[in-house]
N, C-alpha and C positions, 0 to 999 in steps of 0.2 A: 453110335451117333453122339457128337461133343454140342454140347451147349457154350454160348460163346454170350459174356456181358458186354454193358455199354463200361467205359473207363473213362472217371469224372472223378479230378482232383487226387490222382493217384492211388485209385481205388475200383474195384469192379464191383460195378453197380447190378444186381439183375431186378428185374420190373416184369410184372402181369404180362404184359401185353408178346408175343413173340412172335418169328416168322422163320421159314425153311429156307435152306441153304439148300439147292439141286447140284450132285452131278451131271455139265451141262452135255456131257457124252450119254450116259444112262437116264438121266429124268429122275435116279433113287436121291431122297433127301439124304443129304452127310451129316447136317447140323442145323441146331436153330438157334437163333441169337434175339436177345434183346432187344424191343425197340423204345425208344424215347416218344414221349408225351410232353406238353408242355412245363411239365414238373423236371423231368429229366433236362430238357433245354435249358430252361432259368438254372439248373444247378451246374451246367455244366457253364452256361456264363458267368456267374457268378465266382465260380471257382479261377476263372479263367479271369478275370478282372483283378482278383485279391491276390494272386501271385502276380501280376505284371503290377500294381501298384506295392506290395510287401516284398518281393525277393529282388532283386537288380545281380542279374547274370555277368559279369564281365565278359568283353569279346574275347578271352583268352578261353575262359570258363568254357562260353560257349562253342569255341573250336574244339576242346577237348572235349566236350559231352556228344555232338553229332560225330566227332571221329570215332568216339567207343558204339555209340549206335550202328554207325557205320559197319565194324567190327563184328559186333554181336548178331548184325542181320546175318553178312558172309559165316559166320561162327555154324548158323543155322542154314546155310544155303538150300541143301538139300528140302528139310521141311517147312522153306517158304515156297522152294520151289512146286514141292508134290501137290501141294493145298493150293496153290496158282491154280496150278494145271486142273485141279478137281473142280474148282470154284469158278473160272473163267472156261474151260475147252482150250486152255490155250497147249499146244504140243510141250511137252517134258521140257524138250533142247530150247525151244524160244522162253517157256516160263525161265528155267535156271539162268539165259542169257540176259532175262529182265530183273531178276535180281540182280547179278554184275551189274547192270547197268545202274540199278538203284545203288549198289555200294559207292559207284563215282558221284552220282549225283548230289550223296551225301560228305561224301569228300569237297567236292565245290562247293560246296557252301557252307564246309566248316572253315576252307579257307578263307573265305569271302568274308566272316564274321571278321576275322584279321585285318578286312582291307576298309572296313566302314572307314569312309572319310568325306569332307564338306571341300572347300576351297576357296583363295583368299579370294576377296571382290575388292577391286581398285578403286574403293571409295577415296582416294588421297588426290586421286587424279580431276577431282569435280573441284571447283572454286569453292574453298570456305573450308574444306576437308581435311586441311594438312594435318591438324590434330588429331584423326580417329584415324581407326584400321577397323575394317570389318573381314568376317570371315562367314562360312556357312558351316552347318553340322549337318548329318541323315541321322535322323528322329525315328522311334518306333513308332508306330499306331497307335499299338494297346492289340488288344481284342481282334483275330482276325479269325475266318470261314474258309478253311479248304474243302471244296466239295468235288471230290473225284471221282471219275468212271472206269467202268468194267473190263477197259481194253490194252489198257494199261496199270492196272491198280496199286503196283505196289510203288512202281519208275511215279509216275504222276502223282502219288502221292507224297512222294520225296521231294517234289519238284516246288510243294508248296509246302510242305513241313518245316524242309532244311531250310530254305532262306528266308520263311519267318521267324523262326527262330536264332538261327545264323544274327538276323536284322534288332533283336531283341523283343522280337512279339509271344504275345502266348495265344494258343490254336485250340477252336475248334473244327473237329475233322469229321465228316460226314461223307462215307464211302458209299458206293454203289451197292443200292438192295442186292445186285447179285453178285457180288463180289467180297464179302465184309469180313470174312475169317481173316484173309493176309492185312486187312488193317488191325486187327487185334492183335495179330504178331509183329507189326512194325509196335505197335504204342509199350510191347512186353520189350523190345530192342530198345527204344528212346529210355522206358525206366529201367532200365536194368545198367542203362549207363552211368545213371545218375541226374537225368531232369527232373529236376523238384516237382513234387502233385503241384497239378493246374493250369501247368503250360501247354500239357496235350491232353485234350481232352475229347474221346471217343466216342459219336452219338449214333445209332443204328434205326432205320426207318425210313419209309419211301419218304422219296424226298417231295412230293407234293405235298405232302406235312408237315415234314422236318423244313422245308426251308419256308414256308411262310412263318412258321414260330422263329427262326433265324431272323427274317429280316424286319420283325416287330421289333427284336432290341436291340436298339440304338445301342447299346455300347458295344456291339460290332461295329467295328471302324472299318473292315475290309472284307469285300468277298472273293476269293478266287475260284472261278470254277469252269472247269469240261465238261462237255454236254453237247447237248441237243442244243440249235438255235432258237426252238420255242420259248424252252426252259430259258437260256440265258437271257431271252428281251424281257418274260417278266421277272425274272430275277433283277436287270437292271431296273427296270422299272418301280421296282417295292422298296430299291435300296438309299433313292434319294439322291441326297447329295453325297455321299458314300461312295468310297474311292471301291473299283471293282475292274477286276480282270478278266476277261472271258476269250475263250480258246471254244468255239463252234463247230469246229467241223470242216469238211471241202468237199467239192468236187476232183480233185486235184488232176492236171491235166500235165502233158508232159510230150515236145517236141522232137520229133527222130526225125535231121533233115539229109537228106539226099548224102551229103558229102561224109557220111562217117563210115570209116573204116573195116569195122566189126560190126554187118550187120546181125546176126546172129546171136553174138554178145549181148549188144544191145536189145533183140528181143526178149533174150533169157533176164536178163536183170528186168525191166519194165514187168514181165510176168510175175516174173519173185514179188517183187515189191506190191504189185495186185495181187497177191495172194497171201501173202503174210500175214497170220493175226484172223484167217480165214476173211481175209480183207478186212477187218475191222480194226485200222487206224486212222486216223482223221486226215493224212497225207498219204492216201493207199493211191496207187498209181490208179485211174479211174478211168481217163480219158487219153491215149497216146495220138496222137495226131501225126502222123506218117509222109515223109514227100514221096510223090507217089512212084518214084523210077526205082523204089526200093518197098513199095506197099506189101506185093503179093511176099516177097520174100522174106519180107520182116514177121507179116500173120503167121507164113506156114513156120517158120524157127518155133514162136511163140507156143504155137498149137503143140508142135514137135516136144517143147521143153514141160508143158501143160501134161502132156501123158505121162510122165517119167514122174509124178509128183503122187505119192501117197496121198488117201484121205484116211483116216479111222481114228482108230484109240489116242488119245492124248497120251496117253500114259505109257504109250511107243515109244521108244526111241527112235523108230525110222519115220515116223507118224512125220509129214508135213503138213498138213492140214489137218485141225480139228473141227468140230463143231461149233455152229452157231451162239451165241449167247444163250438164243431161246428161240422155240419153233416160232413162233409166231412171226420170227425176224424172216427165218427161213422161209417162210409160206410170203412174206411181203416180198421176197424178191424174187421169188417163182412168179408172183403175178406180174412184176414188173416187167419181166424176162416176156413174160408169153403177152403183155400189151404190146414191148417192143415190139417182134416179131408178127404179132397182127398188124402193124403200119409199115411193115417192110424192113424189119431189119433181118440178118439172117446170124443163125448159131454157128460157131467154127467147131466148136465142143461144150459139153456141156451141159447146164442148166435143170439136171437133174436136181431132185431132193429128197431126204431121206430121213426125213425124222428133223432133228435139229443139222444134219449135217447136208450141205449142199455144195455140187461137185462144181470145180475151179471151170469158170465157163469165162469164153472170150465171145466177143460178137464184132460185128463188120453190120456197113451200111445200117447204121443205127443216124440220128437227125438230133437236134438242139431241143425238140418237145417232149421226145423221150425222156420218161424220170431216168432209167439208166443212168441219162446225158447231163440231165438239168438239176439232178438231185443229190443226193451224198446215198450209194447204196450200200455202203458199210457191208463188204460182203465179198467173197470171191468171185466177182465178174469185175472185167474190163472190156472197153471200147477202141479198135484201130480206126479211125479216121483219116481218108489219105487227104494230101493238100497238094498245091501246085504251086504256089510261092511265098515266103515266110511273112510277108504283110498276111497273108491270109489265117494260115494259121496263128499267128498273133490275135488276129481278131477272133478268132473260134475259140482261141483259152480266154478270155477278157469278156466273153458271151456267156456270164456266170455269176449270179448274185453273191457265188463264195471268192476268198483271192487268199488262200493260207501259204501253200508252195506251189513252183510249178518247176519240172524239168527242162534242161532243151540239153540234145543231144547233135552237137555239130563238130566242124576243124576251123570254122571261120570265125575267126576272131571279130570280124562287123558284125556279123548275124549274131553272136554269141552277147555282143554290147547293145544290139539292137533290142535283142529280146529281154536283158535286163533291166533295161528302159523304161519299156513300153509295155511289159506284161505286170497287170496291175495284182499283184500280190503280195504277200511280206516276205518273202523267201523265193529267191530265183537259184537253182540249181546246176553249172553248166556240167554240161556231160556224166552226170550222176541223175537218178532218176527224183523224182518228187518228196520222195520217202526219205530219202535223206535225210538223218537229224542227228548230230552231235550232243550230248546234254548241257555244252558248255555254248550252244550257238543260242543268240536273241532269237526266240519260237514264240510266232503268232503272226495274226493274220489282217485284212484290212476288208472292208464290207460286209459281210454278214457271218466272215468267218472269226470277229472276235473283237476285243480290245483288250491292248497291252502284250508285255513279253516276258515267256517264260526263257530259262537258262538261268541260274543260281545269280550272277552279277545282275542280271537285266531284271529278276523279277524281285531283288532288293531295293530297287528302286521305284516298282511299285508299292514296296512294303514298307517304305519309310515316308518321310516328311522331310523337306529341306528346311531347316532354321535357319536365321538372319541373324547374326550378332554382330551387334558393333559398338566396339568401345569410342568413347571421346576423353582423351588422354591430356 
């Protein structure tokens, strides 16, 4: 078993206080790490203010320093990937694929430091003006809060690392209690490139702790964070006037209409995407909404594709599903499943559970009061819902307090504009399912699913400031 510090000012720090790190397959502890106290927070501010006000990174600096981290993750692929997989349940093949992914993410936005730029403003064109010229710059923060979750942990941490730092900010990073080893191995990649002590700075502990000590000091200028929509209202809340990002969560709901071609196809992808991640990604295919001259055939594909799918060992290489985060999840969505089904929904396959591990389940004849329906179950179950005309199902995706992405799967070029429309989310998908995400696409969502946008170019613009300059000449 490895003991894992907090990293403050380019240094590992360890403290009294500590917590266990589970194999989320086994339940056996692997490691215990550090956690921060309000001494560890202020030092790690601290630290984190005295290098963005003493060292000035150049954009050039700064593209070579996330391209060597970059480098140095890939260098170590392998054991980010095994300690994913140990720390998260997430299967061998998608942890190792989440590293590549984090390697581009950190390429974007080593580039992106390259492209910081402001733009002229035609002040010459106002009466009285002929003398000046103004222009604009993107300004750093200072001090900014990445706080990431367990289902993504090492991609989503890139996602706010690179382009604060890309932007010229210095971070502190607060990962998920159950995920925190692959953050101590990204922070050993950043220094090993060469980022000066202070600009990343490591703090470990439940975050009903750690982030109310966070959002007491003010010289945090930024929060960005994934999560739970509880957590992010009073996160908003605490932060003020303080510029803040939040990425929530979905229902994510996803249209298969009558006229496409591969119905079959289309169920097998829709299912993938509900089950990937053992359903735990914030755009997991949740809700598919079916025209009904293709219902029955599109479920039984789905069901078909559903048995062909491993559950067990992460540490498989055949392994497609692994385990839950943590049983408690798994027992919340066994109850969910069996309220469904007492108001009349019925199981296609399914809904077994087995410890932390809970089997890929579909259901039919499921309704809008169902948490199922209405909620985010972060989890390997989805919903067919057939419809009879695309106004309708429009309205059944938009019957949703979340609006992150949504699919529609058509040939009709109206229907396919209609539903980009009118389907009120930040992300409309056509003929690709919900889940969808490029690192380099503006991510995020509108109503309770968030504010602001991730993607390296999109979320340096929440991480800067636009300045005003104008000369009079």
């Amino acid at each position: 078993m490895k003991a894992y510090d907090l990293f403050i000012n380019g240094k590992k720090l360890s403290t009294a206080e500590t917590q266990n790190v589970y194999n989320k397959a086994t339940g056996e502890i692997i490691a215990t790490v550090c956690t921060a106290g309000k001494k560890e927070v202020k030092l790690a501010v601290d630290a984190a203010q005295h290098a963005f006000d003493t060292i000035k990174l150049t954009p050039y600096k700064r593209y070579e320093i996330l391209m060597q981290a970059a480098a140095n993750m890939m260098q170590r692929q392998r054991e980010f990937g095994e300690t994913l997989s140990l720390e998260a349940g997430k299967p061998i093949k998608d942890a190792m694929g989440e590293i590549a992914r984090a390697y581009q993410t950190l390429i974007l936005s080593a580039e992106e430091a390259k492209r910081l730029t402001g733009e002229m403003v035609p002040i010459q064109g106002a009466p009285g003006c002929e003398n000046r010229i103004a222009y604009t710059k993107r300004m750093p923060l200072g001090v900014v809060c990445a706080i990431t979750p367990f289902n993504f942990p090492v991609n989503l941490a890139c996602h706010k690392i690179g382009p604060a730092i890309a932007a010229g900010n210095t971070v502190i990073y607060k990962p998920a209690s159950a995920t925190p080893l692959t953050a101590s191995l990204l922070c050993e990649a950043f220094a090993d490139a060469g980022l000066p002590a202070g600009f990343l700075n490591l703090i470990m502990g439940q975050g009903s702790v750690i982030g109310n000590l966070l959002t007491e000091d003010n010289r945090i200028k930024m929060f960005s964070f994934t999560g739970s929509v509880p957590v992010g209202k009073a996160l908003q809340k605490n932060t003020g006037f303080r510029k803040i990002a939040l990425e929530l969560g979905s229902n994510s709901a996803n249209i298969v209409h009558g006229d496409i071609e591969d119905v079959k196809k289309t169920a097998q992808l829709c299912a993938k995407y509900a089950f990937t991640n053992a359903g735990q990604v914030c755009i997991s295919c949740q809700r598919v909404y079916v025209q009904r001259n293709i219902y029955q055939e599109f479920y039984q594909a789905a069901v078909d594709y559903t048995k062909t799918l491993k559950v067990g060992n992460p540490a498989d290489a055949n392994t497609d599903i692994g385990p839950m985060i943590a049983e408690k999840e798994a027992i919340r969505i066994e109850k969910w499943i069996k309220d469904a089904i007492s108001k009349g929904a019925h199981l296609l396959i399914g809904g077994k559970r087995n410890g932390t591990f809970f089997e890929p389940t579909i259901l039919i004849d499921t309704t809008d009061n169902m948490d199922v329906i209405c909620k985010e179950t972060f989890a390997p179950v989805f919903s067919i819902i057939p419809y009879d005309n695309i106004e309708e199902a429009i309205t059944a995706v938009n019957n949703s307090t979340y609006g992150l992405q949504a699919g529609v799967f058509t040939k009709s070029l109206a229907i396919a504009h209609t539903c980009a429309e009118k389907i009120e989310t930040g992300g409309i998908i056509i003929n690709d399912g919900s889940t969808f995400r490029m690192d380099n696409m503006p991510y995020g969502g509108v109503k309770d699913s968030g504010i602001g946008r991730e993607g390296p170019e999109y979320a340096i613009r929440e991480l800067t400031e636009e300045k005003l300059i104008v000369f009079n000449y």
